[in-house]
N, C-alpha and C positions, 0 to 999 in steps of 0.2 A: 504493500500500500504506500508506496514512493516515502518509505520510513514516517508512516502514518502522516502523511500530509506536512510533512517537513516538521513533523513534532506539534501537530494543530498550531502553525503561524508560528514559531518560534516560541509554545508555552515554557515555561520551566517545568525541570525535568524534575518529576515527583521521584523523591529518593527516600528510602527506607534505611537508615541505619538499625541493625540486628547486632545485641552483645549485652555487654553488662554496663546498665547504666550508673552504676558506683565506681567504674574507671575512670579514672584521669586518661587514661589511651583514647576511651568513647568519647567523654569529653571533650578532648585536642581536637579529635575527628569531629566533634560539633561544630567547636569554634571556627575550622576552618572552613566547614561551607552551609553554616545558617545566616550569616550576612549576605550570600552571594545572589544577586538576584534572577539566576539562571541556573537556582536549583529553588524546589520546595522542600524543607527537609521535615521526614517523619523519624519518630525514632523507636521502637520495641525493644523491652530489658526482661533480663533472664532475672532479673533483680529488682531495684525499685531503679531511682534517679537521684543523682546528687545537688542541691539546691542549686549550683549553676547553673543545669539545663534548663531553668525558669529563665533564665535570662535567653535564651535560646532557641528554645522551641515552646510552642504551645499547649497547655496540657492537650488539648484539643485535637492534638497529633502526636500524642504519646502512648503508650501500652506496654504498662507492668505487669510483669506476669509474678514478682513477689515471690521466688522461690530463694531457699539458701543455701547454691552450690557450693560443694567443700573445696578445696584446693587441690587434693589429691587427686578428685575425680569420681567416677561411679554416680554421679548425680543422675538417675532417672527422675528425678522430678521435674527435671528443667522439661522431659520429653512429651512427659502429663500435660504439658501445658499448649503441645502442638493444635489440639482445636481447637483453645478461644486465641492464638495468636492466628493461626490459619485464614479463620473468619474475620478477625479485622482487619486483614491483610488482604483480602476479596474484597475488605470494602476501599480502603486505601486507592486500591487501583495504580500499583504506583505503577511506576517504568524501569526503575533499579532498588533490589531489594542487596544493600550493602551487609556483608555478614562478617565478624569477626571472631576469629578466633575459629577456626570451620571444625575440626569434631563437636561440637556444641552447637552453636549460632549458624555457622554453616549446614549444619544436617537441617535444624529447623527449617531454615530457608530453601535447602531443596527436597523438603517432605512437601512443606505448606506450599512448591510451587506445583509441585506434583499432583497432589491430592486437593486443589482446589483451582486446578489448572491457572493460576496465576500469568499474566501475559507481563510481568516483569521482568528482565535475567536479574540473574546472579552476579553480584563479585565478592569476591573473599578472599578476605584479608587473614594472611596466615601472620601467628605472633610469633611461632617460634617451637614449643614445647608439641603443639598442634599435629607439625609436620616431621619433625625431627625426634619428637619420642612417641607418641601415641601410635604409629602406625607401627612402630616396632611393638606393641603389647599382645601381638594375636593376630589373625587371621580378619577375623572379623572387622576389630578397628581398621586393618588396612582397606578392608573391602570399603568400607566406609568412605575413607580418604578419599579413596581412587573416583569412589560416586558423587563425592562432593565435587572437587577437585574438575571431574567429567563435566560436572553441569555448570558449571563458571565461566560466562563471555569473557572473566577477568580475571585475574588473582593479582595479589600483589605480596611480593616481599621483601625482607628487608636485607638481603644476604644473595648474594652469588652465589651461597652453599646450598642455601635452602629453598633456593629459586631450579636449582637442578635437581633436587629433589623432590622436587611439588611437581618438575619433569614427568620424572621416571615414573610418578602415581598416575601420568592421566593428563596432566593439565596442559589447554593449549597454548596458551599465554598468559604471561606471567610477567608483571612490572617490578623491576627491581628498587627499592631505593630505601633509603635507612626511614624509621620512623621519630624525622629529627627533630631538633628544637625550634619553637615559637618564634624566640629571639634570639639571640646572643645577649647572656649575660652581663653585666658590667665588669669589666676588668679587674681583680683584686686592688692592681694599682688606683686606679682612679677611683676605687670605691676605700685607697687607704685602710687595706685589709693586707696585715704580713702574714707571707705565706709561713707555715710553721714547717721546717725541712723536716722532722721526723713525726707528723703528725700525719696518719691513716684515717681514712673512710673509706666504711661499707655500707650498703643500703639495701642489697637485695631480702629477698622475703625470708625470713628464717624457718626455712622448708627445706627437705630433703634435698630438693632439686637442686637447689642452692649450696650447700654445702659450707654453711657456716661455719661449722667444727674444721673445716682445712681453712680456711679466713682465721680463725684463732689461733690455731696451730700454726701456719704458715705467719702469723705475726709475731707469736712468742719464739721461734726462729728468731727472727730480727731481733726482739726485745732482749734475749739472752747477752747478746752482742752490744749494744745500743742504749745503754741507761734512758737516755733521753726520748726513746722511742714512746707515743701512744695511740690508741686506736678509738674510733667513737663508729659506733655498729647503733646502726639507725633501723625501723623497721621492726614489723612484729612477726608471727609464726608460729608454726606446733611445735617448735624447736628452740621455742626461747628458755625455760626452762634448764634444757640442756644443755643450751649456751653459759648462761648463767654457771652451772655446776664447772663446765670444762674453765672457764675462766678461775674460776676458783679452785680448781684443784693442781692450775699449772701457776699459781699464786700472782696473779695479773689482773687482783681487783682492783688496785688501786692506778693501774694502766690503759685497762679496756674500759670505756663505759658504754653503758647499752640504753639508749636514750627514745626507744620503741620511733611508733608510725610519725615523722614530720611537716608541718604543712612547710608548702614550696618554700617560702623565707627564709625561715628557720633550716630549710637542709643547702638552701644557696650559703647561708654562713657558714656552714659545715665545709663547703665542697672548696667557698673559699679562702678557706683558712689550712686545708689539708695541702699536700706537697702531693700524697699517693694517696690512689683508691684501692680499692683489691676489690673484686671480682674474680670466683673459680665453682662457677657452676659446672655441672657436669653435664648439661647441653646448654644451650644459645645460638641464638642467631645473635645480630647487632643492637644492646640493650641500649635504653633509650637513657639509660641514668650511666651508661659508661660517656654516652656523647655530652651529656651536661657535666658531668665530672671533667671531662676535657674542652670543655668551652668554659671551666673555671680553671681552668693552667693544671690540673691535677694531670700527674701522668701515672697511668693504669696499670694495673700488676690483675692479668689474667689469664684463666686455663687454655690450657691447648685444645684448642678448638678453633675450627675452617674457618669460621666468623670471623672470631679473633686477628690471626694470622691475615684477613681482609683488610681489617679496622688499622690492624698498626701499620700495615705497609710488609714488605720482603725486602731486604730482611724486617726487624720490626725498628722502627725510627719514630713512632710515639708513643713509644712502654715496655713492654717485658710481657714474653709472656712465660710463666712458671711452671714450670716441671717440676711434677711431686719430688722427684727423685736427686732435683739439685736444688730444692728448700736449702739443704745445710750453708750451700753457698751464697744462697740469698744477701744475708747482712753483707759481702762485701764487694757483690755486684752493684745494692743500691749507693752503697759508700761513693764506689768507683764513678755512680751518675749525680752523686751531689753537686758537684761542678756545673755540670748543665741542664740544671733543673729549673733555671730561668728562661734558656734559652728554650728547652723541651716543652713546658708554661707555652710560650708564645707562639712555637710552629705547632701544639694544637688547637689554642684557639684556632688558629687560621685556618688549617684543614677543616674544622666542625665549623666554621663561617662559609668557609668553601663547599663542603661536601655533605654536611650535617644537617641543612635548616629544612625545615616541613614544606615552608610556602612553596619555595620555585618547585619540591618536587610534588606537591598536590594538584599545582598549573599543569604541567606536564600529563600526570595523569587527567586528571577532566580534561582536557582536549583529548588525550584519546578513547575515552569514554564518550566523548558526542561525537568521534570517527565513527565507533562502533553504533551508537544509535543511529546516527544517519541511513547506516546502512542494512537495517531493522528490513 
């Protein structure tokens, strides 16, 4: 239908955001295209919404489905809820039903387009654990993947690794690009913040996946060495607890402090105050808190991981990345880059100025997203 009449005259393109409306990730994804007047944006949460999306969207075009997925997963409740999200999504009518996180939000999205013949596509946005660990759990989860995955005009991700791996499931294209920063933050300097050379941040979830116990560990290494060394581990989990004990049993209470979940200020003074981050999850793609950690001059201390090895460059030119097995020699590799730890500060701002911010790569994507509806 000549891409349904040129999109009836040029309307804006009715868009569904699908995920969890208590992310700051869903969020970002609001803020970058509810002002845009060449979208209508709706949004459906596996959860509730965070007082933000009032400024943002409509209740009017919202739909909570109120369930409360675990972290680890196994949430069938989220799936119980496919027929009253189904049904308001028939009434919607959109034209792009945006799904994040696709075992989860992406199966919704291509059940409810299945089963309610929906005339919207698909895009889905893979975060990371999605594609890179869920599909290795079973037979089934892959089958999954490969269905979601299949039914997707778009996918998008944030890794060269994890973009060949959304490949090999099924997917026919796939956009690459980090899920970057807002802005570039203010400079330490000019915000007259000194950096502290032996001062550590971590911030990931204290969760398995995470591996916070190697973040303590791999810092009490240092500390052994380094009187002056300390760590501030940000963030909550099922593993905080456990944190807590290991800190205390390797006598580094009064070194680590564990300062739970931050709002954004409060962890910008963190990030610019620290010298090193550490990150050593046991999968990732390109986390979105290692790019803000380096657009605050922190230079990253992370696992060996495809990502990784992207993010610093080949060799690695903005950070380290740590091998369990030469921890021991940690303390005097970092020593050896104290020297140019101002200099290292400034070539990543640059690079995360350069290669890091969300806007130019969202533009990018919506143009080729009304290529693709065009041609409807």
């Amino acid at each position: 239908m000549k891409a349904q009449a040129k999109h009836e005259m040029n309307k804006p393109l009715r868009w569904v955001l699908i995920g969890d409306g208590e992310s700051p990730h869903l969020l970002k994804w609001a803020r970058a295209l509810a002002q845009r007047p060449d979208i209508e944006l709706w949004a459906a949460s596996s959860r509730g919404f965070m007082p933000e999306f009032d400024w943002l969207i409509p209740v009017g075009r919202r739909y909570a489905m109120n369930t409360r997925p675990e972290h680890a997963g196994g949430n069938l409740g989220v799936f119980k809820q496919l027929p009253g999200l189904g049904a308001w999504l028939a009434e919607v009518d959109a034209d792009w039903l945006h799904a994040h996180y696709l075992t989860s939000h992406g199966t919704l999205a291509w059940a409810a387009r299945r089963g309610w013949r929906l005339r919207g596509r698909i895009i889905g946005s893979a975060w990371g654990s999605d594609i890179l660990v869920t599909p290795q759990q079973g037979w089934a989860y892959r089958w999954l993947t490969r269905k979601v995955l299949q039914a997707c005009a778009l996918s998008t991700s944030d890794s060269q690794h994890m973009s060949g791996v959304m490949k090999s499931l099924g997917a026919a294209e796939v956009m690459t690009f980090p899920f970057g920063l807002e802005a570039m933050p203010k400079n330490h300097k000019a915000a007259r913040v000194a950096k502290q050379p032996w001062l550590f941040f971590a911030n990931r979830g204290l969760e398995p996946i995470y591996r916070p116990d190697r973040v303590i560990s791999t810092f009490a290494a240092v500390a052994a060495h380094v009187p002056e060394a300390r760590l501030v581990v940000a963030n909550e989990g099922s593993l905080r607890e456990a944190v807590q004990q290991q800190v205390r049993e390797l006598g580094l209470a009064e070194r680590v402090q564990l300062v739970g979940r931050l709002d954004a200020n409060t962890q910008a003074g963190h990030y610019a105050q620290a010298s090193w981050y550490i990150s050593l999850p046991q999968s990732d793609s390109v986390a979105v808190s290692v790019l803000e950690a380096m657009a605050h001059g922190c230079v990253p201390l992370l696992s060996d991981l495809p990502a990784n090895h992207e993010l610093l460059g080949q060799p690695a030119q903005r950070g380290m990345i740590v091998d369990e097995a030469a921890v021991p020699s940690l303390p005097a590799q970092l020593q050896a880059l104290c020297e140019r730890l101002p200099a290292m500060a400034a070539a990543n701002r640059a690079w995360v100025a350069e290669h890091g911010l969300f806007a130019p790569a969202v533009e990018a994507f919506l143009k080729r997203v009304k290529e693709l509806d065009s041609t409807t």
